[in-house]
C-alpha positions as CSV (number, residue, x, y, z in Angstrom):
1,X,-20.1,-9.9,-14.4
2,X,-18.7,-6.8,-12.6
3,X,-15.5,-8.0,-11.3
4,X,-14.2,-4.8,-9.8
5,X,-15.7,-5.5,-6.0
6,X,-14.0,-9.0,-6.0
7,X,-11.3,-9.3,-3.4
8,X,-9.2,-12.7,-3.8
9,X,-7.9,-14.9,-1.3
10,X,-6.4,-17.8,-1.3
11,X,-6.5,-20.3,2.1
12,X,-3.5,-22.9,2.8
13,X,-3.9,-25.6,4.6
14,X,-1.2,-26.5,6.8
15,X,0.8,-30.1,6.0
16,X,3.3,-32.1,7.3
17,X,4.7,-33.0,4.7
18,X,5.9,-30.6,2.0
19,X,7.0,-33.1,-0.5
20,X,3.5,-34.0,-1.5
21,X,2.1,-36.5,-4.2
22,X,-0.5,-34.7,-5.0
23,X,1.8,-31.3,-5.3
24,X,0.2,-29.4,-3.0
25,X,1.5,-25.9,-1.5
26,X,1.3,-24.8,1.7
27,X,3.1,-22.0,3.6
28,X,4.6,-24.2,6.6
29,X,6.4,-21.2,8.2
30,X,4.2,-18.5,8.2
31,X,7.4,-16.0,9.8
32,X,8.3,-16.1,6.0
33,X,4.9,-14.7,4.8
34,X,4.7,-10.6,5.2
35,X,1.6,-10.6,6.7
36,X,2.3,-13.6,8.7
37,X,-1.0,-15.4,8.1
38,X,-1.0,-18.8,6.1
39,X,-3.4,-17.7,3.1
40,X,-1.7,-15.1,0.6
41,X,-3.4,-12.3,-0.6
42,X,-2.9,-11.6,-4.4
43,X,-2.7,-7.8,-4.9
44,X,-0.2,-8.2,-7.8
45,X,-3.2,-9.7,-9.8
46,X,-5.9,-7.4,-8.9
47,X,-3.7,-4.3,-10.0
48,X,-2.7,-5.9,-13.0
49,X,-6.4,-6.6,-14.0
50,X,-7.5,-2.9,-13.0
51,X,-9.3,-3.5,-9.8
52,X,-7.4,-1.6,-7.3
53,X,-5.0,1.9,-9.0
54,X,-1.6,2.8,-8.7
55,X,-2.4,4.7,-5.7
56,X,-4.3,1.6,-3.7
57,X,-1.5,-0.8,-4.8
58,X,1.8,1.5,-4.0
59,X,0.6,3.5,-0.7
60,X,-2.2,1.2,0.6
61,X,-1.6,-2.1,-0.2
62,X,2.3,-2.3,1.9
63,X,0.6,-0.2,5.0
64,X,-1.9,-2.8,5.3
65,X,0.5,-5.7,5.1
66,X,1.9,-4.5,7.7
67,X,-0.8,-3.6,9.4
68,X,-1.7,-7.2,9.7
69,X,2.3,-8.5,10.3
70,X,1.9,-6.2,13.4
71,X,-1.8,-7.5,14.2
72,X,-0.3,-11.4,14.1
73,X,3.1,-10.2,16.1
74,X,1.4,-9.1,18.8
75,X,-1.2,-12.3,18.8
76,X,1.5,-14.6,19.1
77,X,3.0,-12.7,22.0
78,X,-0.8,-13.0,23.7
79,X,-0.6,-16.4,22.9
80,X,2.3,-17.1,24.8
């Protein structure tokens, strides 16, 4: 299989609790996530495994991030 197209993403649900049984993660304050959503977006691994080049992962990769911290900034101020 072709791997080279697949984008991963990984979703977090939301607890209460963080000390878990069942040792689940979850991103509770989403202020400390760069792109301030609560799924993280694995870049690190798609460079290392070849999908995305030095150029994609240096240059595009940090303007998009904060692309979408500036996307979720001004949401919360809407939601307000």
């Amino acid at each position: 299989m072709d791997g080279s197209e697949t984008v991963t993403k990984m979703y977090v649900r939301p607890v209460d609790n963080s000390e878990t049984i069942d040792g689940q993660i979850t991103i509770m304050n989403v202020d400390a996530n760069k792109s301030r959503e609560d799924y993280l977006l694995n870049f690190d691994y798609l460079h290392d495994i070849g999908a995305i080049d030095d150029d994609l992962y240096y240059k595009e990769v940090p303007k998009f991030e904060l692309e979408m911290r500036q996307l979720n900034l001004q949401l919360e101020e809407l939601a307000l």
